[in-house]
VEXGU-205263 format. One record per residue: residue in one letter; z, y, x of N, C-alpha, C, O, CB in turn. Coordinates in steps of 0.05 Angstrom, whole numbers, plus 5000, padded with zeros to 4 digits. Glycine has a CB too. Layout:
<sites>
AZYXZYXZYXZYXZYX...
</sites>
This chain:
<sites>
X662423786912661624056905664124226898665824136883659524056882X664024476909666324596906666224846878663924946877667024706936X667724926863667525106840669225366849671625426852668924946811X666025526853667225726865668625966842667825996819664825856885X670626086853671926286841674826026827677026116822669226496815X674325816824676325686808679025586837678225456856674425376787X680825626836684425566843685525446826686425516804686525806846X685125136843687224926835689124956836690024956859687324736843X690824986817694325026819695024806826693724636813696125106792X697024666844698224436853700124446855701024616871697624336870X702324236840704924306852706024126854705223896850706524466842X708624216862710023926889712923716858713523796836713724216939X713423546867715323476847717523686834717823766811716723276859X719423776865721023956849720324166830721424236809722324076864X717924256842716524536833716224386799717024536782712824646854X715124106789713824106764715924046747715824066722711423916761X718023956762721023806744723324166740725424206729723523466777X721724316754724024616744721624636725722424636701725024986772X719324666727718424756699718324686678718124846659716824796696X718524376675718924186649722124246649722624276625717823806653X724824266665726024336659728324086649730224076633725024506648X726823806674727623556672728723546703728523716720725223346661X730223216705730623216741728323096750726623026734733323036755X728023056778725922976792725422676792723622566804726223066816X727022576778727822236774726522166750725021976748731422146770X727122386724725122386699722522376713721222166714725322656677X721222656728717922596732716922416741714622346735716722746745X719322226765718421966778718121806759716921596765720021846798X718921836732719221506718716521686695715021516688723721336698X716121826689713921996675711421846688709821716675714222356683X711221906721709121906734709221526736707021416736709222136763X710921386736710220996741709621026713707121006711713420696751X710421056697709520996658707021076653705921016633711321196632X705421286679703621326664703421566651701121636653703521166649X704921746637705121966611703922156631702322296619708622056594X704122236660703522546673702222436701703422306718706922776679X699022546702697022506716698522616747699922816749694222656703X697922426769698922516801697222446816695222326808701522406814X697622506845697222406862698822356882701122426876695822476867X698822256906701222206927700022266957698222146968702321876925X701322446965699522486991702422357016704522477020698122926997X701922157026703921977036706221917020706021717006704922067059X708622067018710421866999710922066978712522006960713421717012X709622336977710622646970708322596937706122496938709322997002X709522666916708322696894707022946887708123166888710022636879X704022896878703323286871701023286846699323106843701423496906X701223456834701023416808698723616799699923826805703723456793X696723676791694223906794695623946760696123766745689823766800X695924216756697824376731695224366712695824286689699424766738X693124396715691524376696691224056679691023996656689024476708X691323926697691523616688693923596677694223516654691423386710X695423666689698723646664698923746636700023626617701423836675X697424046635698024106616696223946597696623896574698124366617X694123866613691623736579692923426579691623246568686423706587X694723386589695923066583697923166560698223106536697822866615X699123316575700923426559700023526518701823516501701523686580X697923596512696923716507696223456486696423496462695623876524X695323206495694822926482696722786480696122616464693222776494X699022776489701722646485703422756476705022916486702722576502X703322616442705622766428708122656439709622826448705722716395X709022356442711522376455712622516482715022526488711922146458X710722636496712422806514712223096503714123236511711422796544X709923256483711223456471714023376457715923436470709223576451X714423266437716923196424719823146450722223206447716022896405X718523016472721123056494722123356500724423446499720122916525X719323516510720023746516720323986499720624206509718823786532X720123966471720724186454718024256454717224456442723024406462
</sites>
């Protein structure tokens, strides 16, 4: 079922590692640990921004990483 009027923000690795403002090697070891929700569409990492932020949002050690 689709939720109309709602736009999934999705974004690609580089795109989520300039906004955390980490390298793309941090989000890869973020995303094997577990700490930041993904998916993988063949070998390419992508990340739905609403799910990041409410992980984000429950994990004090990655607020405390990112200020």
């Amino acid at each position: 079922m689709c939720d109309k009027g709602k736009v999934k923000v999705t974004f690609t690795l580089p795109e989520i590692a300039l906004y955390f403002r980490v390298c793309e090697r941090t989000i890869i070891r973020w995303c094997r640990a577990g700490k930041i929700p993904h998916y993988k569409v063949g070998k390419a990492y992508r990340f739905d921004f609403e799910e990041v932020k409410k992980q984000l949002s429950n994990d004090s050690e990655l607020k405390r990483l990112l200020g």
